[in-house]
Structure formats: structure tokens, C-alpha cells
LOROGU-270967 format. One record per residue (C-alpha): residue number from 1; x, y, z. Coordinates in nm, 4 decimals, always signed. Example, Ala and Ser with C-alpha at 12.3 -4.5 7.8 and 13.67 -1.06 7.14 Angstrom:
<site nr="1" x="+1.2300" y="-0.4500" z="+0.7800"/>
<site nr="2" x="+1.3670" y="-0.1060" z="+0.7140"/>
This chain:
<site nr="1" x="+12.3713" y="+6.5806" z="+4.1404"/>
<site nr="2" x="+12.1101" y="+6.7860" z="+4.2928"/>
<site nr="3" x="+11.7892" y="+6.8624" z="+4.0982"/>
<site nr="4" x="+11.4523" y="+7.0002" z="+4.1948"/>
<site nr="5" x="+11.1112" y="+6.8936" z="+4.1521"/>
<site nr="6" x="+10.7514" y="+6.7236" z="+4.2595"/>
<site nr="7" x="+10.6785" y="+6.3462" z="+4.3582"/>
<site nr="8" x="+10.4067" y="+6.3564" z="+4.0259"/>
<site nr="9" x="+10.4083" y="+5.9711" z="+3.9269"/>
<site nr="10" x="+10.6943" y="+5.8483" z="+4.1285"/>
<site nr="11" x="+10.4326" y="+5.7136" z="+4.4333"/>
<site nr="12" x="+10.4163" y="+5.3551" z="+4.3103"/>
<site nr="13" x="+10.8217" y="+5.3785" z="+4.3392"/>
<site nr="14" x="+10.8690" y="+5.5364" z="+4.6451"/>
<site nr="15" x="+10.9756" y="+5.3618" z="+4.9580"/>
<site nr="16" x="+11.0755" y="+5.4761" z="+5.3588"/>
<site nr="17" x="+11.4298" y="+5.4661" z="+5.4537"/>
<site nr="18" x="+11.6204" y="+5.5149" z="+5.7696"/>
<site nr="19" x="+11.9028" y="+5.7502" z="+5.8031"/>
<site nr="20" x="+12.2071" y="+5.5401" z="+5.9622"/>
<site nr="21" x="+12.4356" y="+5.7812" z="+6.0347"/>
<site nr="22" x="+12.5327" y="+6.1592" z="+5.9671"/>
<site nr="23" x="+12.8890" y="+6.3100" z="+5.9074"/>
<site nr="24" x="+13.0583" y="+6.6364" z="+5.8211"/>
<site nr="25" x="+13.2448" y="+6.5889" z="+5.5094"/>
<site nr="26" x="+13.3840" y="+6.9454" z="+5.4620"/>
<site nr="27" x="+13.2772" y="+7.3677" z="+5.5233"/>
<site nr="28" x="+12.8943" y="+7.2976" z="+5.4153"/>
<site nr="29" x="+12.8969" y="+6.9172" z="+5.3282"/>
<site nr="30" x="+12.7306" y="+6.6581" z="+5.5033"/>
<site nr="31" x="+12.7478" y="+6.2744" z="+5.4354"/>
<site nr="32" x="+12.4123" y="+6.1120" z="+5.5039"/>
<site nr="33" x="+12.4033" y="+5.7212" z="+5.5475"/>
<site nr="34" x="+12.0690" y="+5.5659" z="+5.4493"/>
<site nr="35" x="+11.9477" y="+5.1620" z="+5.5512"/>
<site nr="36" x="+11.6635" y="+5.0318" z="+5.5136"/>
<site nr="37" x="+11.3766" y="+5.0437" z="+5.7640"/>
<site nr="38" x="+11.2610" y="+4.6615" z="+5.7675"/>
<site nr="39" x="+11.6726" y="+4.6136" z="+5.8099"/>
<site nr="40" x="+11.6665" y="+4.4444" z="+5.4494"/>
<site nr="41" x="+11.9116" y="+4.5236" z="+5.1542"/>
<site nr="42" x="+11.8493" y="+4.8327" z="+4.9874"/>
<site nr="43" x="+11.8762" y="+4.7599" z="+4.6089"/>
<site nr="44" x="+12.1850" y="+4.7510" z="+4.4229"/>
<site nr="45" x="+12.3714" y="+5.0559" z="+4.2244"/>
<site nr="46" x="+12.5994" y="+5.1197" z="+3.9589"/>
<site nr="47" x="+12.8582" y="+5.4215" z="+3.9737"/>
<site nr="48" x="+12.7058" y="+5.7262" z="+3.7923"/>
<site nr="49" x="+12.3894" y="+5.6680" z="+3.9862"/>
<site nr="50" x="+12.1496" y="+5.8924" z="+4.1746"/>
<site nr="51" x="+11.8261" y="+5.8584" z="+4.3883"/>
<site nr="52" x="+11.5072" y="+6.1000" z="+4.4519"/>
<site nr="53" x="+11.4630" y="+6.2202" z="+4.7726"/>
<site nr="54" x="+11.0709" y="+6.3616" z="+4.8811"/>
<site nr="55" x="+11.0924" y="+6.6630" z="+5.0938"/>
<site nr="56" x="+10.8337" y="+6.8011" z="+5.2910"/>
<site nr="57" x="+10.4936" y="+6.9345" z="+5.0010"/>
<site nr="58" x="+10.6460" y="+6.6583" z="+4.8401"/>
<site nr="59" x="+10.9171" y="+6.8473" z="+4.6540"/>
<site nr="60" x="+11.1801" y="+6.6043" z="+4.5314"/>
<site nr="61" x="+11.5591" y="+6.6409" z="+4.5041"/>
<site nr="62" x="+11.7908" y="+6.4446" z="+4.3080"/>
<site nr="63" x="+12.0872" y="+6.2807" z="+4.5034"/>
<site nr="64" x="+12.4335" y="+6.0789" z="+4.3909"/>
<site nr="65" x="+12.5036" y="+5.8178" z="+4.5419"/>
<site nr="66" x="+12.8462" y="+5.8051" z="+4.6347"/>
<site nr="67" x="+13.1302" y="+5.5393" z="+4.7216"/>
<site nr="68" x="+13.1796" y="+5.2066" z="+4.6377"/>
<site nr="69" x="+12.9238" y="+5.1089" z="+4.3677"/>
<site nr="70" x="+12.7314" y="+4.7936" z="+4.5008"/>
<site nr="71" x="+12.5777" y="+4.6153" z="+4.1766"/>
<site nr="72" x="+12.3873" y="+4.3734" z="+4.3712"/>
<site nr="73" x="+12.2045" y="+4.4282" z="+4.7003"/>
<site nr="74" x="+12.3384" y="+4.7174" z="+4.9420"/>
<site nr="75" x="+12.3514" y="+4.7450" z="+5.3228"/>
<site nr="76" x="+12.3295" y="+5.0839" z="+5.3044"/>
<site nr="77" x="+12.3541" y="+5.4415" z="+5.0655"/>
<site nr="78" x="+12.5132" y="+5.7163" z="+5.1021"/>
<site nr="79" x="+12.4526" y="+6.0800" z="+4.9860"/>
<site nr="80" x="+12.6430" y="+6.3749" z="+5.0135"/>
<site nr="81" x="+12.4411" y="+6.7216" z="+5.0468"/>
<site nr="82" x="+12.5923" y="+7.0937" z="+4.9569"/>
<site nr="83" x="+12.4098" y="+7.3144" z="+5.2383"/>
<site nr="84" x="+12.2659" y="+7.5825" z="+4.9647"/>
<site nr="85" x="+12.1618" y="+7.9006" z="+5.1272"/>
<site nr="86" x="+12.0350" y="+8.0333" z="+4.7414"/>
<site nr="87" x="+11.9014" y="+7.7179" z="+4.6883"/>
<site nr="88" x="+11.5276" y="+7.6216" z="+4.7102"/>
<site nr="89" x="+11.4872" y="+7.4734" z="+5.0216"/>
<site nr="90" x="+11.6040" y="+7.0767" z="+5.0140"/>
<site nr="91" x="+11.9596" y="+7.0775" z="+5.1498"/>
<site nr="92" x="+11.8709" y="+7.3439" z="+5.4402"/>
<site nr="93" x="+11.5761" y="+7.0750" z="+5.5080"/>
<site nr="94" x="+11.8221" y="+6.7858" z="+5.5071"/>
<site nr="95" x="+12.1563" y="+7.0263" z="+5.7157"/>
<site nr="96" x="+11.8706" y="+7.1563" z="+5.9649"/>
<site nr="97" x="+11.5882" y="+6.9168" z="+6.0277"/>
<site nr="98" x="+11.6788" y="+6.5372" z="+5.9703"/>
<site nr="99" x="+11.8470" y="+6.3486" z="+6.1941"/>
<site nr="100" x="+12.0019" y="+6.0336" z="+6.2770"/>
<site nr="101" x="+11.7143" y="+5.7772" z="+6.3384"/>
<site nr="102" x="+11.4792" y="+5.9526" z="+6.1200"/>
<site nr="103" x="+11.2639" y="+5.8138" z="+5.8424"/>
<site nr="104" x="+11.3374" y="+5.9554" z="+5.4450"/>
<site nr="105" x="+11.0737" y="+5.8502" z="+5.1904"/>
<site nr="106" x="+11.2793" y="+5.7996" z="+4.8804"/>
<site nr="107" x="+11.3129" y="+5.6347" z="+4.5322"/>
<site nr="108" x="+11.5269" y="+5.5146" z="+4.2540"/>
<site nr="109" x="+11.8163" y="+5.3959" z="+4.2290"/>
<site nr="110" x="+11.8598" y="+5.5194" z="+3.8748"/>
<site nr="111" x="+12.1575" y="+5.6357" z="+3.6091"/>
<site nr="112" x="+12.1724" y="+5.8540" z="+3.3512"/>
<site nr="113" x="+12.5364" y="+5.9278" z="+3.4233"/>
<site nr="114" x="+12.6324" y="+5.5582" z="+3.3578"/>
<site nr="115" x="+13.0131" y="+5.4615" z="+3.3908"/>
<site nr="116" x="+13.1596" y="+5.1184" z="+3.2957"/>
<site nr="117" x="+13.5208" y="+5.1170" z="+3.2836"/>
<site nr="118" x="+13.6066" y="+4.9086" z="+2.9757"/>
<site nr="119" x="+13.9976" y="+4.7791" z="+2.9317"/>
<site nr="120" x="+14.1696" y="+4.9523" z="+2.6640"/>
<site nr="121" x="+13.9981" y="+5.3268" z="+2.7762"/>
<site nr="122" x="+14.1611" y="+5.5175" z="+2.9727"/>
<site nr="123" x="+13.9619" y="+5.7355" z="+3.2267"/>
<site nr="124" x="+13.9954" y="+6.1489" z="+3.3211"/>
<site nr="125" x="+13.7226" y="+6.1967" z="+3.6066"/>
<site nr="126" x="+13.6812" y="+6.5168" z="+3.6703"/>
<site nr="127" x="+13.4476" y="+6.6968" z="+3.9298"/>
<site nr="128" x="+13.3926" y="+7.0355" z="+4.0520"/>
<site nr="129" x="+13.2738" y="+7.1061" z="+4.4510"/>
<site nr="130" x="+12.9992" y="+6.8859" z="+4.5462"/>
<site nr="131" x="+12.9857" y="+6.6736" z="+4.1440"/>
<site nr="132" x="+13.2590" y="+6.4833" z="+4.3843"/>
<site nr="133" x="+12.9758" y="+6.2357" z="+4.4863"/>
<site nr="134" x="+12.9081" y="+6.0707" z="+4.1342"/>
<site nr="135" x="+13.3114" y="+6.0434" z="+4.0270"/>
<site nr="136" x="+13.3801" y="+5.9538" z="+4.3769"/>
<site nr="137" x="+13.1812" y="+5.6174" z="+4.2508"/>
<site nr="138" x="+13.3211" y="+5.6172" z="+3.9317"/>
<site nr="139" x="+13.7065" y="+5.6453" z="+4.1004"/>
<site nr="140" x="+13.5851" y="+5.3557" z="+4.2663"/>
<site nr="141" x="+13.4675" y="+5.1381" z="+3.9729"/>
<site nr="142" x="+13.7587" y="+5.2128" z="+3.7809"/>
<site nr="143" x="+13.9788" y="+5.0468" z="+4.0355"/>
<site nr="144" x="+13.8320" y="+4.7444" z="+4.0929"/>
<site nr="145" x="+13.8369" y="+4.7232" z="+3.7428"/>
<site nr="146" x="+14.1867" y="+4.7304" z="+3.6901"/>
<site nr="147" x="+14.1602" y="+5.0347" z="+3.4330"/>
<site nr="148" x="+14.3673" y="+5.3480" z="+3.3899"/>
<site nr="149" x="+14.2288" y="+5.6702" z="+3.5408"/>
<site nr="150" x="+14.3112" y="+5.9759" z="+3.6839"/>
<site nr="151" x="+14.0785" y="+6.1746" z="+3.9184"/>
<site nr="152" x="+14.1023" y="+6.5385" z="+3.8821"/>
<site nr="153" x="+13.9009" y="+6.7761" z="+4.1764"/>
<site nr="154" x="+13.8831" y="+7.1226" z="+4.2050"/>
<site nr="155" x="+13.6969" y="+7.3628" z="+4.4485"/>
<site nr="156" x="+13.7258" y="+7.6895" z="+4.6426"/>
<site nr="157" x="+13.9566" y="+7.5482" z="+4.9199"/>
<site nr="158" x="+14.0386" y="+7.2200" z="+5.0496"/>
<site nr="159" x="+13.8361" y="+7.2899" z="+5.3364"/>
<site nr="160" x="+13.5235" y="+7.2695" z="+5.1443"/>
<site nr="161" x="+13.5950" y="+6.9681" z="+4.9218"/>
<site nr="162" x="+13.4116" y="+6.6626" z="+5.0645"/>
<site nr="163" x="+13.5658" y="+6.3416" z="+5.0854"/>
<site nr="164" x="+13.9511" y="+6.4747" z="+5.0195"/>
<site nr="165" x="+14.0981" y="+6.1989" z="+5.2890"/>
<site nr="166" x="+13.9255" y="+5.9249" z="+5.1809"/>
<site nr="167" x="+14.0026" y="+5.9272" z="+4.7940"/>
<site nr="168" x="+14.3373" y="+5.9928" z="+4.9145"/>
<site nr="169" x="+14.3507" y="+5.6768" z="+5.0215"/>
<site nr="170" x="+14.1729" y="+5.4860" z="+4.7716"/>
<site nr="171" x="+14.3399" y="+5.6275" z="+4.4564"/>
<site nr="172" x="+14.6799" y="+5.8057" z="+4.6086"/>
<site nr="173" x="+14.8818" y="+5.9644" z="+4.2899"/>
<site nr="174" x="+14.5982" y="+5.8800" z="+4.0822"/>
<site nr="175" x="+14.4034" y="+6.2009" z="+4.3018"/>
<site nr="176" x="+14.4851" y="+6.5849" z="+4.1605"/>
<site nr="177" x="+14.3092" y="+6.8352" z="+4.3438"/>
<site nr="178" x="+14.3101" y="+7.2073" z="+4.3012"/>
<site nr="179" x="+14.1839" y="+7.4555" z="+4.5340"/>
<site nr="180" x="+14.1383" y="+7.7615" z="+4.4415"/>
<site nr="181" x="+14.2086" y="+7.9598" z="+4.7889"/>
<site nr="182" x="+14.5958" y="+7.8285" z="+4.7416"/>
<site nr="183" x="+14.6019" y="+7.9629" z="+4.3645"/>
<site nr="184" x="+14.6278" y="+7.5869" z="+4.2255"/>
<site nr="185" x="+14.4003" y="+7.6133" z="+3.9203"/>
<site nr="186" x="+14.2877" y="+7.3074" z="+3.6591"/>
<site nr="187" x="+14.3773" y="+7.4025" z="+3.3206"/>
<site nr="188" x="+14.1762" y="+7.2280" z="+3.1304"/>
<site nr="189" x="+14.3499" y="+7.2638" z="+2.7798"/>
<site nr="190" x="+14.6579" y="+7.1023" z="+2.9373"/>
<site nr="191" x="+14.4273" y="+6.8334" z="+3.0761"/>
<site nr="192" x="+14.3575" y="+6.7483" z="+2.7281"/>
<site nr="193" x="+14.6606" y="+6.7991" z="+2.5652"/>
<site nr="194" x="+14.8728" y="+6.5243" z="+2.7636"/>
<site nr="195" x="+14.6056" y="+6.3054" z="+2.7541"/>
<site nr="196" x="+14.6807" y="+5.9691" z="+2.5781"/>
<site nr="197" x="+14.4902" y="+5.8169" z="+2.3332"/>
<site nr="198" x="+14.1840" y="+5.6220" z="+2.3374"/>
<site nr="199" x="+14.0688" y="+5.8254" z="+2.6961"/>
<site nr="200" x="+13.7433" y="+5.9216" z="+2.7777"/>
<site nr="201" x="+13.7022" y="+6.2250" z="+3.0158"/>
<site nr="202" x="+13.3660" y="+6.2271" z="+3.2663"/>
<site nr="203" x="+13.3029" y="+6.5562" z="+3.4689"/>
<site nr="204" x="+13.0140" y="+6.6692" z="+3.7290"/>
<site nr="205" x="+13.0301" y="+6.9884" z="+3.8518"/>
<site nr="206" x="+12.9048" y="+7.3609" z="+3.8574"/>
<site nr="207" x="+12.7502" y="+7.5387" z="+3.5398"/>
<site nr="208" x="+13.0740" y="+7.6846" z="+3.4363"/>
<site nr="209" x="+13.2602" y="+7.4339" z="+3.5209"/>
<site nr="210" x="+13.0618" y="+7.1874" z="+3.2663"/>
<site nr="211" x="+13.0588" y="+7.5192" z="+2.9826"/>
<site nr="212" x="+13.4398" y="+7.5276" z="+3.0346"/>
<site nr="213" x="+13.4956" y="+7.1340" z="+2.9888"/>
<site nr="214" x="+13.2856" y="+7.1147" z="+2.7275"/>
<site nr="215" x="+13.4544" y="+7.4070" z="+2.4911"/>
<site nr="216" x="+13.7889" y="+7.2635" z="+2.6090"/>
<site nr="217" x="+13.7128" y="+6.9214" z="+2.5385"/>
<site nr="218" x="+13.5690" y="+7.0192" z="+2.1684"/>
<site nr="219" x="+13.8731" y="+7.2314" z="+2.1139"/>
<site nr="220" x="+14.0939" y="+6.9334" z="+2.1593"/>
<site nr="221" x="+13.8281" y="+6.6397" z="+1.9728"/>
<site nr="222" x="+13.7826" y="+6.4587" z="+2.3090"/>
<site nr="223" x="+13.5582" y="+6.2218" z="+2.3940"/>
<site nr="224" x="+13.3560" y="+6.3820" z="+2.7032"/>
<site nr="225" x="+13.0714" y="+6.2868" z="+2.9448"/>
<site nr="226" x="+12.9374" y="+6.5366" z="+3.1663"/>
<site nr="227" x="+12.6069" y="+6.5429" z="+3.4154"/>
<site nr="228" x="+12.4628" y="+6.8805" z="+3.5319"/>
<site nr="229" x="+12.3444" y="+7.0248" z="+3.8330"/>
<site nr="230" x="+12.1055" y="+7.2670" z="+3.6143"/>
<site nr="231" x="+11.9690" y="+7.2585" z="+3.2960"/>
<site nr="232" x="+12.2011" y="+7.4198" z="+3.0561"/>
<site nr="233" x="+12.0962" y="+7.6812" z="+2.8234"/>
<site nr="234" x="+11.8850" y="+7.6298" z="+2.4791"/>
<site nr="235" x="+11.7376" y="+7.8278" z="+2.2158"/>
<site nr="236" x="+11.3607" y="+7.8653" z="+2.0913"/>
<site nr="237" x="+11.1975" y="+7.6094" z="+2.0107"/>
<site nr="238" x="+11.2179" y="+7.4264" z="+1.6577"/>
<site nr="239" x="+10.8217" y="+7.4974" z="+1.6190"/>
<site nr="240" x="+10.7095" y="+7.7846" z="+1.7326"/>
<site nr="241" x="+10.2963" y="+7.6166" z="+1.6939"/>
<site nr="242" x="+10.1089" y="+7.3712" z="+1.8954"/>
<site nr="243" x="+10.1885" y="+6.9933" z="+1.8113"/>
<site nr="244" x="+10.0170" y="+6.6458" z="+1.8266"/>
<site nr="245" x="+10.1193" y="+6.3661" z="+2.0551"/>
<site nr="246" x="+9.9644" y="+6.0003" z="+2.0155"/>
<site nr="247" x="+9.9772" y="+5.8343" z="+2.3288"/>
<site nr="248" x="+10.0486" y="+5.4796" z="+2.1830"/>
<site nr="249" x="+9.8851" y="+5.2512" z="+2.4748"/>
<site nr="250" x="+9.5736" y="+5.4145" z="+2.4237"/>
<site nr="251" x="+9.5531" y="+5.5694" z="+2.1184"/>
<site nr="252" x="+9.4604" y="+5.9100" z="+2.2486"/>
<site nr="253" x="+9.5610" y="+6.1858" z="+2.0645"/>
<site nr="254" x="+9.6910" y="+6.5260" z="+2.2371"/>
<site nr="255" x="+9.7435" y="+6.8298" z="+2.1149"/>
<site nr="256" x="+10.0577" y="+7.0662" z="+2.3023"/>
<site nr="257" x="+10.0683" y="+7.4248" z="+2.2913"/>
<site nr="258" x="+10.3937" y="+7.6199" z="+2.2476"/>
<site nr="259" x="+10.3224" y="+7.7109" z="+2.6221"/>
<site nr="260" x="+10.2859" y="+7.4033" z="+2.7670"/>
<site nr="261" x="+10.5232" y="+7.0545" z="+2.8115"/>
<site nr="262" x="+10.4015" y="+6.7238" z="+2.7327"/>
<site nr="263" x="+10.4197" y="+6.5811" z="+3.0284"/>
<site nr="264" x="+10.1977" y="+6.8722" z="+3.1653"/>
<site nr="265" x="+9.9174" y="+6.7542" z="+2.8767"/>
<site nr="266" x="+9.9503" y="+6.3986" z="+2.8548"/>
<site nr="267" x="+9.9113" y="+6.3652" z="+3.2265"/>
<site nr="268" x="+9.6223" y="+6.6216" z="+3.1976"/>
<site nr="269" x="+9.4910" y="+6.3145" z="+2.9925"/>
<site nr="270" x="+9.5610" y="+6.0636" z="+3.2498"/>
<site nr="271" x="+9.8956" y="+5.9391" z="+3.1706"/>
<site nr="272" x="+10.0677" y="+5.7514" z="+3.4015"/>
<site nr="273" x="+10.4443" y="+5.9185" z="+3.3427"/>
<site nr="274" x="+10.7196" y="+5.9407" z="+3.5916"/>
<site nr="275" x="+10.8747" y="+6.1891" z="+3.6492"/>
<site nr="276" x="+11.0828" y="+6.4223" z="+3.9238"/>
<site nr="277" x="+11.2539" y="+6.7712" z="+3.8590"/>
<site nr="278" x="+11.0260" y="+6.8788" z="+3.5493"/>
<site nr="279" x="+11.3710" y="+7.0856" z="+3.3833"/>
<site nr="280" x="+11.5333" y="+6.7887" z="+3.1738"/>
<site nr="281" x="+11.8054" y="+6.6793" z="+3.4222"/>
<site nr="282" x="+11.7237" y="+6.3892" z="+3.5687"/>
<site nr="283" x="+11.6077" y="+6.1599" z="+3.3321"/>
<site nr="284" x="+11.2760" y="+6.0182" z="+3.5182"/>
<site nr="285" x="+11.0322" y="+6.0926" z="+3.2373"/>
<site nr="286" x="+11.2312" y="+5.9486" z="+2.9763"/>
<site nr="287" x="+11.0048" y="+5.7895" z="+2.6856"/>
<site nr="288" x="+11.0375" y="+5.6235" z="+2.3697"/>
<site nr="289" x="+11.0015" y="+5.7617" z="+2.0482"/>
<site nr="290" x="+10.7427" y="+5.5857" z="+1.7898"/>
<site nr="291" x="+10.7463" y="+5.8072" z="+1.5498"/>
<site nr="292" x="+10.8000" y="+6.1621" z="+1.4573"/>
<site nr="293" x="+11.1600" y="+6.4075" z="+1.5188"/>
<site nr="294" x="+11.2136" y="+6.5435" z="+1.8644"/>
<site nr="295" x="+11.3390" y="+6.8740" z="+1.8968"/>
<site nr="296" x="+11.5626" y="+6.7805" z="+2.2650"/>
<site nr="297" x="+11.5880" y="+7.0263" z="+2.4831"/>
<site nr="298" x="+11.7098" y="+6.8041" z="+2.7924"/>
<site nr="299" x="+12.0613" y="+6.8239" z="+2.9354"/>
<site nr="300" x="+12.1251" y="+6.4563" z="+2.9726"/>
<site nr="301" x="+12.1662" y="+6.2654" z="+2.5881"/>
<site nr="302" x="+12.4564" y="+6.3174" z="+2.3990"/>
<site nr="303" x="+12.4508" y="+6.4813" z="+2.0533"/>
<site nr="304" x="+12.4935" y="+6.1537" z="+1.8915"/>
<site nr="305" x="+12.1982" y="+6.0247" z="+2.1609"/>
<site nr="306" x="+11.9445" y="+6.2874" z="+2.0353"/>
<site nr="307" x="+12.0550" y="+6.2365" z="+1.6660"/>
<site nr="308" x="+11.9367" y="+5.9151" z="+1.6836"/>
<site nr="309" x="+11.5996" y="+5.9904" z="+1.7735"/>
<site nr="310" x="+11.4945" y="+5.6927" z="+2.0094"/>
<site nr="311" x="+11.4123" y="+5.8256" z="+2.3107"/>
<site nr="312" x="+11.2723" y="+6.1913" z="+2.4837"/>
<site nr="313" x="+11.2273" y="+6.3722" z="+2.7995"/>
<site nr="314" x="+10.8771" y="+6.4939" z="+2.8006"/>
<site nr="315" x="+10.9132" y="+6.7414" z="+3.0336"/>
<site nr="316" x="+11.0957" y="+6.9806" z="+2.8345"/>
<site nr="317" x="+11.1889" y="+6.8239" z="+2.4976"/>
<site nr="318" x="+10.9291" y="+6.9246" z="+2.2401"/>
<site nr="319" x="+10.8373" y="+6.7919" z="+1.8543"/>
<site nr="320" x="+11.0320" y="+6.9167" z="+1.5287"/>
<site nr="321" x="+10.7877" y="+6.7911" z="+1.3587"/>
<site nr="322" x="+10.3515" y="+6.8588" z="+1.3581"/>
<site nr="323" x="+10.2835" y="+6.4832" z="+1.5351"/>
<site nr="324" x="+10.4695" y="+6.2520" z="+1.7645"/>
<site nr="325" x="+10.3773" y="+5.9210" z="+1.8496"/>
<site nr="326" x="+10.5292" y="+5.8244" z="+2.1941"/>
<site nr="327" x="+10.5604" y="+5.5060" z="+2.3724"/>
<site nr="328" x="+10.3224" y="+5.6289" z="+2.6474"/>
């Protein structure tokens, strides 16, 4: 995962790491190790998760963390970052300017991607270029868990896919990769179709790489789990008009115009909200719902997740309704 954004509200979370060590993974890929400065535990993480990194005008990108989940304390983290050319700046930062030795101010862990490998599920993981850093952890948790799972990895060529030798050797025959340059292909209908039952598929990866799962995995009534690099697509808004918001710790009423997020308002009226990339994808400004129907327009919660109406990302998810009340 790799998300942009600003540090607004995350500066009572954020603390100074050190990066360890520095790798090439693949064409474009490097592996970043991060321990802590004071040469303390870093806190723990589950597989799925990702943290914020600050960059320079205190931009923030989102990273996976990637490996071995460590659910406890951890010695160190590790990141892997595409080098972006199109991008907007934070992996040609991170290829070009940091260094073994040097300081990264950071924060999080956190998981909106969240995997826990349950006996009696079966598991497809299935990632696309650089969404190898999430299901890398997820490969991981899966077998120390004992479950069944299969790890499915595409990309251009094998010279660009990161971290090819060492889920080789974790997860042997349980590892399918397809690269494109050699004219292997994932067919993702066929995926499906010899799937058994009770298997839940979980895929990272480029924009059409998700759009292709996704229409694959409804075509064949699959149980899927994806996270995004971008937001995906959505149409206009459910209300085209301003909206009320009741900040519920203080009572304050705010009013939203179609032009304009929540988050941008309430913080306008000194609400203390977290958040990071400010597009719906990484989950930092998530807030409960009081009252009131949310038209969601984020690209993390499931269908059955925004049906049920409990919680919203204020950054980009809106009212369907004239008033909110929100747990802010």
C-alpha cells in the first residue's frame, strides 16, 4: 500500500525511527529496515498492516509492512517501496535521499486490510507488483497457522517482483507466480473456478488488477478482500445540498457544503481528527456513526461494512441524509 497525504492530526502519534538497513528487492524495489532510535521494541503488528511515513512539507505516505507479522513487540519493520517516476514525490524521496543510519519520523502501526487465518477457510492471496508487501505478511500468518492457502503473484517480469526468493522458500508449491514478460498470465476465472469451498480470496495490487478480481470474483459468488493503492471510482454524491454534522463531544453543529469534506469543516471547527491521505484509502479518519445514513464513498469497507452504517471516513464519505451526528 502506498497512499498520499498531509501529517494533519497525526503529530500526537508520530514518533522518529532509524533506518537499519537498505536492500534491492527487484528492477525498482527497495526493502527498507526500520528500528527504533532509543534501541527499544517498535510496537507489535498484525499481517494486513501498514504504517505512515512523513516526508519532507510533511506529506505522508502509506507503507505495508511486510514479513513475518510480529503481534507483540518488534525488533524491527520492514517496508518495501516501488520507485514511482509518475508518482508524487515519496518513493523518489525514499530511492534517492535516505540512507542507512538516517532518522524517519513515522506512525501507526495500523490495519484496515486485517487477515486472521481461521481453520476451516481456506486462503487465495493474491497480489499484483508491489501489493506483494501486505500478502507477503498474510503468506506468513497463514503458515504458522497451520491453514490452507495458496499465494498467487503476478507482475511484468520476474525481475521486477520483490521478494520472489524468499517466499520461495517460505511457502514452496504453495507460491504461483506469473510474469508477464514470459507470457504466463493469471486467469482469474480459472482461479475461481477450482477453488474449493469455504475459501476466501485477499488481493493487493494495481487499479486494474483489483477491477479485474473484483468482476471475476462476483461472477463466480466468491468471497473477496481487496486493499487499493488508489481510490477507486464513485458516482455523484447521494445529496447534491449542503448537510449538518453534530460533533457529539461538543455539541457543535456544522454545516458541509457539497464542495467541501467533513473533515475539511469539522477541523475548521477545531476538531481534533486524524487523519493521513485525505482520498478514503487509508482508514486514519475513520469515525463512528451516531446517527444519520452515510453515503460511503471510501475504498476500504465492504458492501456489507457500509450497509451497516457504523462507522465513516470523513474525508471523503458524505451524508445520505440532511444531519449526521458523529462520534467526534
Amino acid at each position: 500500500m502506498n497512499a498520499p497525504g498531509t501529517t494533519e492530526g497525526l503529530h500526537e502519534t508520530q514518533f522518529d525511527v532509524r533506518v537499519v538497513s537498505r536492500t534491492r528487492a527487484a528492477d525498482g524495489v527497495e526493502l527498507f529496515e526500520l528500528g527504533s532510535v532509543a534501541g527499544s521494541a517498535l510496537p507489535g503488528w498484525s499481517a494486513g498492516s501498514h504504517i505512515d511515513v512523513v516526508l519532507p512539507g510533511d506529506e505522508v505516505r502509506q507503507y505495508s509492512l511486510t514479513g513475518a507479522p510480529q503481534p507483540g513487540r518488534s525488533d524491527t519493520w520492514r517496508i518495501g517501496v516501488l520507485r514511482e517516476e509518475r508518482g508524487r514525490g515519496g518513493s523518489l524521496w525514499l530511492h534517492d535521499s535516505v540512507q542507512v543510519g538516517d532518522t524517519l519520523t513515522v506512525a501507526g502501526p495500523r490495519n484496515h486490510f486485517e487477515f486472521v487465518p481461521t481453520h476451516g477457510t481456506s486462503y487465495v492471496l493474491v497480489a499484483g507488483g508491489i501489493g506483494i508487501t501486505p500478502i507477503s505478511s498474510m503468506a506468513a500468518a497463514a503458515a504458522r497457522a497451520g491453514v490452507s492457502y495458496e499465494v498467487h503473484y503476478a507482475g511484468r517480469s520476474l525481475s521486477t517482483m520483490a521478494l520472489i526468493d524468499e517466499l520461495s522458500a517460505a511457502h514452496g508449491s504453495a507460491l504461483h507466480l506469473y510474469s508477464g514478460s514470459d507470457g504466463v498470465r493469471l486467469d482469474l476465472d480459472a482461479l475461481f473456478a477450482g477453488m474449493k469451498p469455504f475459501t476466501t480470496t485477499y488481493c493487493c495490487g494495481p487499479a486494474r488488477l483489483i477491477e479485474a478480481i473484483e468482476e471475476a470474483a462476483a461472477r463466480a459468488g466468491r468471497q473477496l478482500v481487496v486493499e487499493r493503492f488508489e481510490p477507486k471510482e464513485v458516482g455523484e454524491p447521494v445529496l447534491a445540498s449542503a448537510f449538518e454534522v453534530e460533533l457529539a463531544s461538543t455539541g457543535v453543529t456544522i454545516t458541509v457544503p457539497p464542495d467541501r469534506s467533513i473533515l475539511d469543516v469539522a477541523e475548521e471547527a477545531g476538531a481534533l481528527v486524524l487523519s493521513s491521505c485525505r482520498e478514503g484509502t487509508c482508514g486514519t479518519c475513520e469515525t463512528v456513526v451516531l446517527e444519520g445514513e452515510v453515503d460511503h464513498r471510501d475504498s476500504i469497507l465492504t458492501p456489507d461494512e457500509q450497509a451497516a452504517n457504523e462507522v465513516m471516513y470523513v474525508c471523503v464519505s458524505r451524508a445520505a441524509c440532511p444531519r449526521l451526528v458523529l462520534e467526534l
